[in-house]
N, C-alpha and C positions, 0 to 999 in steps of 0.2 A: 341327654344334655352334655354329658363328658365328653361323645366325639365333637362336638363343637368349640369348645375350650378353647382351644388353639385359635380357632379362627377370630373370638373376643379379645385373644392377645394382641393379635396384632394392630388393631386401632389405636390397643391402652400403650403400646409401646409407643404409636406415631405421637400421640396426643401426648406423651409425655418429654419426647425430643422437640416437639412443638415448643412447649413449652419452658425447655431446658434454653430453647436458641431467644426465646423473647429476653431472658434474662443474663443470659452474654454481653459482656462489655462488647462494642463492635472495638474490631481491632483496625490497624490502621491501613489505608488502599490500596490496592497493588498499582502499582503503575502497568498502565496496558502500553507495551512497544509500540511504536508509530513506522509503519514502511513508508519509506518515501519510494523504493521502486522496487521490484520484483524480477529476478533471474528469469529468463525464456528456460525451460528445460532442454537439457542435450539433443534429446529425442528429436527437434525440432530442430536444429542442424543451425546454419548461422541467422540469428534474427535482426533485422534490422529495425533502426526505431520507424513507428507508424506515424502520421502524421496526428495530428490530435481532432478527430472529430467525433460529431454524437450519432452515428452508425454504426451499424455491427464491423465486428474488427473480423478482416477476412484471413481463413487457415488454409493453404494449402491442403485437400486429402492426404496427398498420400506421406504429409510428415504425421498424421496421426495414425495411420495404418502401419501394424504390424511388418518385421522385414520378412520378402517373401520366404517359404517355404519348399527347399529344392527338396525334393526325394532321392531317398538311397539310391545306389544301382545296386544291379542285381549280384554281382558279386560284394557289393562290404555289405548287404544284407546277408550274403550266403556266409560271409564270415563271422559276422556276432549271433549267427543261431551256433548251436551247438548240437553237435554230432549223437543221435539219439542213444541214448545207452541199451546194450543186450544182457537181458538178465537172466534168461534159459530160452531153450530150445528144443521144442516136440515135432519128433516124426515120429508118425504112422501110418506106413504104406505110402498112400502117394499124398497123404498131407500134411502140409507142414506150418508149422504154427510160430511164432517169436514172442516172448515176450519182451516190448519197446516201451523203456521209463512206463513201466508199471500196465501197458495195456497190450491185450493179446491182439496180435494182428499176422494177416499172414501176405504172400505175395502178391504185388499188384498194390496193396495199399499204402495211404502215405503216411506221415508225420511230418507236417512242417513244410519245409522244401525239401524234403528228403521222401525218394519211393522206393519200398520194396522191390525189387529183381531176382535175388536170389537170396536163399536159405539151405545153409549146409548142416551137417552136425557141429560144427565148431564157430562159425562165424556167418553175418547177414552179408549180404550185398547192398549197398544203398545207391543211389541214382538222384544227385541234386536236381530236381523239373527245370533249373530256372538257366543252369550253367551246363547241365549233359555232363557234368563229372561223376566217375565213380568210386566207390569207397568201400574195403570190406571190412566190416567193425564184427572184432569176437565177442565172446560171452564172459560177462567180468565174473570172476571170483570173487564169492565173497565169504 
């Protein structure tokens, strides 16, 4: 019966705000605003008044569609990525390994728009896919 407890509370509370609001003096009415007209929003460019009749009021589409959508080019997307960071570098014999913002990868594969090329003891090679630039990022110190 205890876990239920709670659940009997909550009626005796309703039933008693119930009750608290029957014996409240009403207090005095809010006056509700009256719009006599209504602003066109911006979005909707210049509006002109419509004539007054009992038909659907017609909207142009495309003031209510979204403004198009241009895509990046290929270079300002090449410039808000950010240049993979090298955080060591394993050779053994003929293979060679990087580690690139935290994941091991070796030549040939990418990150990003950025491809492996080359791997030295000191510094990667990278190759943008989208622009054919090259770049050779060290190994940070940390």
């Amino acid at each position: 019966m205890k876990p239920f407890l709670p659940f009997l509370l909550i009626p005796a509370v309703a039933m008693v705000g119930w009750g608290l609001a029957a014996y409240t003096p009403d207090g005095a009415m809010v006056a509700v605003p009256k719009i006599s007209a209504m602003e066109a929003p911006p979005s909707l460019g210049q509006s002109a008044a419509a004539p007054k009749t009992d038909g659907p009021v017609r909207v142009r589409m495309h003031a209510l569609l979204p403004p198009p959508v241009v895509p990046p080019r290929p270079e300002e997307l090449a410039q808000r990525q950010p240049v993979p960071e090298v955080a060591a570098i394993l050779i053994h014999g003929p293979r060679r390994v990087a580690q690139i913002d935290g994941v091991a990868m070796a030549i040939g594969e990418s990150r990003g728009t950025y491809r492996i090329t080359a791997i030295e003891p000191d510094r990667v090679l990278f190759v943008q896919t989208d622009l054919g630039r090259t770049r050779w990022v060290p190994v940070t110190d940390r």
